[in-house]
N, CA and C atoms as an extended XYZ file, in Angstrom:
330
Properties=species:S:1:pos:R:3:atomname:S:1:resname:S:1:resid:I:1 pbc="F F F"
N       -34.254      -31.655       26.715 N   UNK     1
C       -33.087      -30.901       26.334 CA  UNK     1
C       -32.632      -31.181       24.906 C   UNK     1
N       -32.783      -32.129       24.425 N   UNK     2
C       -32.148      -32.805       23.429 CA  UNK     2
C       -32.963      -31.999       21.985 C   UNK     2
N       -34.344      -32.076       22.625 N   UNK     3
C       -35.598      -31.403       21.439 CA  UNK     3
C       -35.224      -30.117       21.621 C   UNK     3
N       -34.656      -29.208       22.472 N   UNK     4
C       -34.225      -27.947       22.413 CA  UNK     4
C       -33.228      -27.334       21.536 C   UNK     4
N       -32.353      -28.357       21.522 N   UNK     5
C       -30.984      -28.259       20.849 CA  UNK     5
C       -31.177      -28.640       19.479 C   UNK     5
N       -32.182      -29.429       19.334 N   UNK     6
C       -32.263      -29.703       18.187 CA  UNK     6
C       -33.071      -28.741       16.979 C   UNK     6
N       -34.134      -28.122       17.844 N   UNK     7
C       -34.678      -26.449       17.604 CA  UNK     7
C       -33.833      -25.554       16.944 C   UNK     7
N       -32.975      -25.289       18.191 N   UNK     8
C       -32.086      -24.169       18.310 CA  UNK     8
C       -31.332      -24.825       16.860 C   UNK     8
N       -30.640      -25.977       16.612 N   UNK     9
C       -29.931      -26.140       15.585 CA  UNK     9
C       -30.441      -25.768       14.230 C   UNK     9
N       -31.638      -26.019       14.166 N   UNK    10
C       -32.561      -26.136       12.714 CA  UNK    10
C       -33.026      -24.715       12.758 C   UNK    10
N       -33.132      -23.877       13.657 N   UNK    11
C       -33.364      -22.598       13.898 CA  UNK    11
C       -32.486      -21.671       12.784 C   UNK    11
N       -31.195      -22.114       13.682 N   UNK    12
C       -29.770      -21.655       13.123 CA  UNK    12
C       -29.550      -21.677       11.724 C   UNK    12
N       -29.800      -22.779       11.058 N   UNK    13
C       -29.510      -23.165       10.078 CA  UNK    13
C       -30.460      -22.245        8.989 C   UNK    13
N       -32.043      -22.269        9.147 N   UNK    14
C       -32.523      -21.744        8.852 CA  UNK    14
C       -32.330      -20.053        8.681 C   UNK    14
N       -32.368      -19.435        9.938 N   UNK    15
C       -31.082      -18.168        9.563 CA  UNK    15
C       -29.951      -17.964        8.770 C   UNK    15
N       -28.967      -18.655        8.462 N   UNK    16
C       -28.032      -19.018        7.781 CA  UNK    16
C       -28.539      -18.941        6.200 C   UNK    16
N       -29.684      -19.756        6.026 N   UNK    17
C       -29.585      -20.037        4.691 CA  UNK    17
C       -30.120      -18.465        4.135 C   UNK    17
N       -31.483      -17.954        5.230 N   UNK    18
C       -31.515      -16.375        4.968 CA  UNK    18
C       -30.738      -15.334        4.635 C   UNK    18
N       -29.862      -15.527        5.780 N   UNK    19
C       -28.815      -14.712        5.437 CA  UNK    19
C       -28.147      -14.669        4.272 C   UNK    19
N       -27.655      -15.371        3.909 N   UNK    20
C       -27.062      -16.219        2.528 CA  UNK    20
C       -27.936      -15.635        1.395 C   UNK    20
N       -29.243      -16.195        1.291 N   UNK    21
C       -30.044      -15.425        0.221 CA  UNK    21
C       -29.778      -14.043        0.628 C   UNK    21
N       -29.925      -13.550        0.835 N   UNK    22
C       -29.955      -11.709        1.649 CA  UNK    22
C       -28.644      -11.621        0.665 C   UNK    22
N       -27.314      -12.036        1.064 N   UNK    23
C       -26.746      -11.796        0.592 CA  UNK    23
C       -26.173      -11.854       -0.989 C   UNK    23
N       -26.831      -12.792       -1.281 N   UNK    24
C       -27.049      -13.120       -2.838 CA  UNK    24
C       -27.534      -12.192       -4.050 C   UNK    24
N       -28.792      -11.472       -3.056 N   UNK    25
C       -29.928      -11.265       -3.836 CA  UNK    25
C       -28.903       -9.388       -3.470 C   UNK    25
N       -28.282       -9.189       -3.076 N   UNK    26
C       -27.832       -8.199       -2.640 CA  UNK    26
C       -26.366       -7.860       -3.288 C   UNK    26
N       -25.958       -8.491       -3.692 N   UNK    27
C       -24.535       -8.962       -4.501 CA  UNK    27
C       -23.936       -9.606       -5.284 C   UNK    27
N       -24.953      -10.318       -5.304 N   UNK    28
C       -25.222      -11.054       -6.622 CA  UNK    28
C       -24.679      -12.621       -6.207 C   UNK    28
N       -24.034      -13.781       -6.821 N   UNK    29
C       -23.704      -14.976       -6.654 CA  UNK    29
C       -22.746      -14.851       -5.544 C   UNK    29
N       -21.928      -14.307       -5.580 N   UNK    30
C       -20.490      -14.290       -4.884 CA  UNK    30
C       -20.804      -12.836       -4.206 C   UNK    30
N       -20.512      -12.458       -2.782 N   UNK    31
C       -20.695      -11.303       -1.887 CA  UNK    31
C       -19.217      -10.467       -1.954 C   UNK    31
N       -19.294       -9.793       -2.636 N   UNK    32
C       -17.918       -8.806       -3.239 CA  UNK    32
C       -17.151       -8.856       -2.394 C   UNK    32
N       -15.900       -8.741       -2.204 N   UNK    33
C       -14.737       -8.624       -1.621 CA  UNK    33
C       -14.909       -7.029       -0.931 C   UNK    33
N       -14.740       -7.372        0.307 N   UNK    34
C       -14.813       -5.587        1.352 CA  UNK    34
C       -13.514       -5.257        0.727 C   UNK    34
N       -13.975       -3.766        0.306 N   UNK    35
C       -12.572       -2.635        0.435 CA  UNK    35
C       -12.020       -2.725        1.907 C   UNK    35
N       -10.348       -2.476        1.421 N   UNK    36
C       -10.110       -2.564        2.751 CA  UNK    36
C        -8.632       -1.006        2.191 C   UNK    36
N        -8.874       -0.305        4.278 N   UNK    37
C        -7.886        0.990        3.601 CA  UNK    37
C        -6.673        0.613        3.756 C   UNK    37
N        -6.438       -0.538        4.042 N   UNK    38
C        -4.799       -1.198        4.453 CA  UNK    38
C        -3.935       -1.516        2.561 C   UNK    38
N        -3.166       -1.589        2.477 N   UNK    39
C        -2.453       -1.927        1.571 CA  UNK    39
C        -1.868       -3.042        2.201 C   UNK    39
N        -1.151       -3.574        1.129 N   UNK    40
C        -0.232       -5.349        0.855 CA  UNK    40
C         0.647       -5.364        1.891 C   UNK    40
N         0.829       -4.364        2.345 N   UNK    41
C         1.965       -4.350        3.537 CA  UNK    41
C         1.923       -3.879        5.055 C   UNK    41
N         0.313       -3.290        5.101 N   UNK    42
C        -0.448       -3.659        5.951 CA  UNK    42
C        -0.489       -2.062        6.434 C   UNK    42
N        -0.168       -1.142        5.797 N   UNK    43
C        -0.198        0.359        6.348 CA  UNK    43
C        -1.445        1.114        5.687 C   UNK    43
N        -2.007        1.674        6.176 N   UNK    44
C        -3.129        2.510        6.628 CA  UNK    44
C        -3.220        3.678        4.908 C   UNK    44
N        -4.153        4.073        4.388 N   UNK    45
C        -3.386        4.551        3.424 CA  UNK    45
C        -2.704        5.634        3.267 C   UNK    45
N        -2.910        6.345        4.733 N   UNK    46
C        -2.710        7.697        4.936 CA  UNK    46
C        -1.036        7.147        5.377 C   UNK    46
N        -0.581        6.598        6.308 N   UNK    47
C         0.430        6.417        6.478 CA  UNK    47
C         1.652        6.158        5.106 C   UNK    47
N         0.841        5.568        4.433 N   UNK    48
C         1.688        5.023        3.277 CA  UNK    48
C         1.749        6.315        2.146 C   UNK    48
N         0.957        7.057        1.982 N   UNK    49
C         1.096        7.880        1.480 CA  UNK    49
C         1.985        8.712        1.682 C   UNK    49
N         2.065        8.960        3.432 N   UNK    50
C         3.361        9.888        4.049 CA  UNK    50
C         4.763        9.039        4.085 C   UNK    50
N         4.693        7.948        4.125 N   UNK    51
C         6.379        6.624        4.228 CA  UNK    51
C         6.430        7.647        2.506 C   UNK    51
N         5.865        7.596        1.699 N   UNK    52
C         5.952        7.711        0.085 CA  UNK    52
C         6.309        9.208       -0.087 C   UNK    52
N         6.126        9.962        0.168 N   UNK    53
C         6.226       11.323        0.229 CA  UNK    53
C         7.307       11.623        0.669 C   UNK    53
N         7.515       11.136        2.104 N   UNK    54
C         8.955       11.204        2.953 CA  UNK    54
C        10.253       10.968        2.200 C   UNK    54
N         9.958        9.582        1.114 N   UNK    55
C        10.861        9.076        0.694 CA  UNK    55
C        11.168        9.666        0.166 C   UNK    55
N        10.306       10.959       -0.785 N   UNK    56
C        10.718       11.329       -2.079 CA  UNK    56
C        11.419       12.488       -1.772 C   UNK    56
N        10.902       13.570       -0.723 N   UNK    57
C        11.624       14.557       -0.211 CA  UNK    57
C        13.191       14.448        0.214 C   UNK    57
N        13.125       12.963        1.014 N   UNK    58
C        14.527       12.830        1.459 CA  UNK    58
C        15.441       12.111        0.645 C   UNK    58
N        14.840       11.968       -0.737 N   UNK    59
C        15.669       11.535       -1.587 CA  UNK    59
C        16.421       12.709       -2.419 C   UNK    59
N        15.245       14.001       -2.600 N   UNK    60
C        15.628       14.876       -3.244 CA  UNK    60
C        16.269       16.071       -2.528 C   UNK    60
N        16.569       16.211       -1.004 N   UNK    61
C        17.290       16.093        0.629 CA  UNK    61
C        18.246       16.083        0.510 C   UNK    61
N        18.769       14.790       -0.131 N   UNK    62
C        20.098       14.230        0.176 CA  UNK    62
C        20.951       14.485       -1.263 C   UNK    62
N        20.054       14.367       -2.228 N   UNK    63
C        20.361       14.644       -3.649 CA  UNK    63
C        21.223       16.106       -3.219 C   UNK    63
N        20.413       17.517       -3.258 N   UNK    64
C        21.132       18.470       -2.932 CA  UNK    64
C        21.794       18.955       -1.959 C   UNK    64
N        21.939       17.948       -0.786 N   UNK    65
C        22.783       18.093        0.028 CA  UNK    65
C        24.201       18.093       -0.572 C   UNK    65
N        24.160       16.460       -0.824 N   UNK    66
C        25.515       16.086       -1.274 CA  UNK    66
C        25.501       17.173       -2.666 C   UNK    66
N        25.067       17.457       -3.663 N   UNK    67
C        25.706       18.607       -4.683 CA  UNK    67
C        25.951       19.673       -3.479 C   UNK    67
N        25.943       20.101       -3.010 N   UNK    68
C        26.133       21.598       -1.720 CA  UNK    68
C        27.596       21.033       -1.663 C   UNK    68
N        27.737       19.834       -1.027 N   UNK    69
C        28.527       19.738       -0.289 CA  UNK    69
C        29.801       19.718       -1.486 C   UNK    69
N        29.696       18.842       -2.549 N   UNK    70
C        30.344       18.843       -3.781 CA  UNK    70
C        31.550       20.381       -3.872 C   UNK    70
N        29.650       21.214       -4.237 N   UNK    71
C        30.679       22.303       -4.826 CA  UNK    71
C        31.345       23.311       -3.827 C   UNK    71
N        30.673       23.169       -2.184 N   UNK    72
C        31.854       23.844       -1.434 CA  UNK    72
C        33.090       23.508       -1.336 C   UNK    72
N        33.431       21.838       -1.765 N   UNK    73
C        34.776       21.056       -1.704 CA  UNK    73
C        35.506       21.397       -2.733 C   UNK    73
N        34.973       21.513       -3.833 N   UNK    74
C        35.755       22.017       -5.275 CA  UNK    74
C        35.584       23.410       -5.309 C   UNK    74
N        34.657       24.325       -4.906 N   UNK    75
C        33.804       25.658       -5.185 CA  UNK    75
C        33.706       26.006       -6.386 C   UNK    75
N        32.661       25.064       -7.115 N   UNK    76
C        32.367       25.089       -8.365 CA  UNK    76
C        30.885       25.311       -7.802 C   UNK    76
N        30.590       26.979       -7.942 N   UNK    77
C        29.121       26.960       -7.230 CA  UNK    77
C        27.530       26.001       -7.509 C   UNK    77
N        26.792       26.084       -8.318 N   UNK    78
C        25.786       26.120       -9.247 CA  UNK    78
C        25.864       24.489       -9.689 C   UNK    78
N        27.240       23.828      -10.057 N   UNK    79
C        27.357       22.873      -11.110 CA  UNK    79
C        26.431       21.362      -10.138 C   UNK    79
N        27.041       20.909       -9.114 N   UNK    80
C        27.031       19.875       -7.971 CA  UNK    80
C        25.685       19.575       -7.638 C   UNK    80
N        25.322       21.236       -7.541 N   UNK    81
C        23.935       21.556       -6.464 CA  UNK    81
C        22.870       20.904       -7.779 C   UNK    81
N        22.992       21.205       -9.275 N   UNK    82
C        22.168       21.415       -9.892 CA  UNK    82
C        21.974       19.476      -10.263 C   UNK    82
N        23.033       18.991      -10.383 N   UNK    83
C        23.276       17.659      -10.874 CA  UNK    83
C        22.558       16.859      -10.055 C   UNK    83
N        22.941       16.893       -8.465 N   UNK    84
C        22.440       16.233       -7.522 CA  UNK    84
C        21.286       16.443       -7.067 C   UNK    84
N        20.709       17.540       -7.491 N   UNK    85
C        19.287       17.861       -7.160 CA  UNK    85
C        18.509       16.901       -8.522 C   UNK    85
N        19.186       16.869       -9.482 N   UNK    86
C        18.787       15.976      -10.286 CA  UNK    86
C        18.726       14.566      -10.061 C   UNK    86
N        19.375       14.418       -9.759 N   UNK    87
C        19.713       12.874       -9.235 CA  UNK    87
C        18.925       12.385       -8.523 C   UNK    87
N        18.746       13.122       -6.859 N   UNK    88
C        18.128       13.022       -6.142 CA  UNK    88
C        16.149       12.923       -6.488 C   UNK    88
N        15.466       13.937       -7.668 N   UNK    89
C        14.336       13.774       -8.132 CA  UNK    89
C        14.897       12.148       -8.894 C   UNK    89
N        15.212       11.459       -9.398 N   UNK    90
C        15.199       10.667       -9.948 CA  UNK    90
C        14.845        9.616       -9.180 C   UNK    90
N        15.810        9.477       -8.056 N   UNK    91
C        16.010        8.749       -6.886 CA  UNK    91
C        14.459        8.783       -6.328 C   UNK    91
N        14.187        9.896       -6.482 N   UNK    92
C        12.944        9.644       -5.418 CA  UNK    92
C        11.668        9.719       -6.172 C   UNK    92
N        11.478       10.062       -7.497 N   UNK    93
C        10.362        9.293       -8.381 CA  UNK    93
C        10.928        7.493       -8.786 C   UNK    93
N        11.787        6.716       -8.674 N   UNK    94
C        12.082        4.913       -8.760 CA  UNK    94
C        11.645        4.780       -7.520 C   UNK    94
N        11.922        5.855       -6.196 N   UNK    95
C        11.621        4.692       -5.259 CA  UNK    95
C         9.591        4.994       -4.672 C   UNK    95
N         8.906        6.767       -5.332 N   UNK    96
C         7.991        6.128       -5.070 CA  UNK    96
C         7.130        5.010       -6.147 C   UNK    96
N         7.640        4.678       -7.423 N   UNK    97
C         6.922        3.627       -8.721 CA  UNK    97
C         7.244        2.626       -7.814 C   UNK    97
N         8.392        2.102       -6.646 N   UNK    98
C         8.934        1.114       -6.393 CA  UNK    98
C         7.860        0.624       -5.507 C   UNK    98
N         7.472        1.781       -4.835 N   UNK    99
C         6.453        1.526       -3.482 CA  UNK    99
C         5.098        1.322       -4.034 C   UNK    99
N         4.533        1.500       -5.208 N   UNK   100
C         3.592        1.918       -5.419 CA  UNK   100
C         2.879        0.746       -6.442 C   UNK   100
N         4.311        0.177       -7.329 N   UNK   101
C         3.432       -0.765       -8.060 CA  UNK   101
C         3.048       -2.408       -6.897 C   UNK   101
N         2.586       -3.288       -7.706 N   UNK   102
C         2.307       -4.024       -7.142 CA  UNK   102
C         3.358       -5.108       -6.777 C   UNK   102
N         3.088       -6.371       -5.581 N   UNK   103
C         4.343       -6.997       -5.581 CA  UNK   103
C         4.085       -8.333       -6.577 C   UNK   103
N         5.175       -8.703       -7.017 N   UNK   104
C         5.091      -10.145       -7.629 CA  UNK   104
C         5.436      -11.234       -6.689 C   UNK   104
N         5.036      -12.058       -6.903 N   UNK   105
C         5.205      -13.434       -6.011 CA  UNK   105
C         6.974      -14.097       -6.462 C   UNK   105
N         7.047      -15.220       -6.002 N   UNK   106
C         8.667      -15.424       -6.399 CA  UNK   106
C         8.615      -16.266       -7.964 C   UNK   106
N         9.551      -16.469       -8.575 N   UNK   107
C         9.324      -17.003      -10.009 CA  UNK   107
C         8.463      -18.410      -10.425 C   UNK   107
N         8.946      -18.734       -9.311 N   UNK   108
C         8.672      -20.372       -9.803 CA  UNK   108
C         7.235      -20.541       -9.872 C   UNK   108
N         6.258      -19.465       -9.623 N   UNK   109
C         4.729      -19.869       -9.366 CA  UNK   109
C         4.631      -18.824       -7.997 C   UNK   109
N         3.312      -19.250       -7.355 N   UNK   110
C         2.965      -18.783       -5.886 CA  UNK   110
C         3.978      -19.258       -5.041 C   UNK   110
């Protein structure tokens, strides 16, 4: 049993080091880092694309809501609607750069 295991071990090993070359000779020194479709925050990229999209619509949503609502309160037609629809694109191009760039770690280092 003992000469079996000891087979099987040196077997193993021997595979291993194959593999290893395989992978070398295939990628060079270091075996590249797998793409992966997840982002830093662990969402899918399709999902994150739609959280990002969502945001921007319901930023620019709420933007001309509230101008609507503005100028039915004053009935200053045109003025509210036009400002807050502005606002609202603003709002929602910071928050998708917000989502989109990368994160920093905290100051002091890692």
């Amino acid at each position: 049993m003992p000469e079996d295991e000891e087979r099987l071990q040196s077997e193993l090993a021997r595979l291993r080091g194959s593999i290893s070359r395989a992978r070398e000779s295939r990628h060079g020194p270091q075996a590249a880092p797998e793409r992966s479709t997840r982002t830093q925050s662990g969402d899918s990229g399709i999902s994150f694309g739609l959280r990002v999209a969502s945001e921007f619509v319901s930023a620019v949503l709420v933007g001309a809501a509230i101008g609507w609502g503005l100028d039915w309160l004053f009935g200053t037609k045109p003025l509210f609607v036009i400002a807050f629809f502005m606002i609202g694109v603003a709002a929602g191009v910071w928050n998708v750069i917000r989502a989109t760039s990368p994160k920093r770690g905290p100051k002091g280092g890692e």
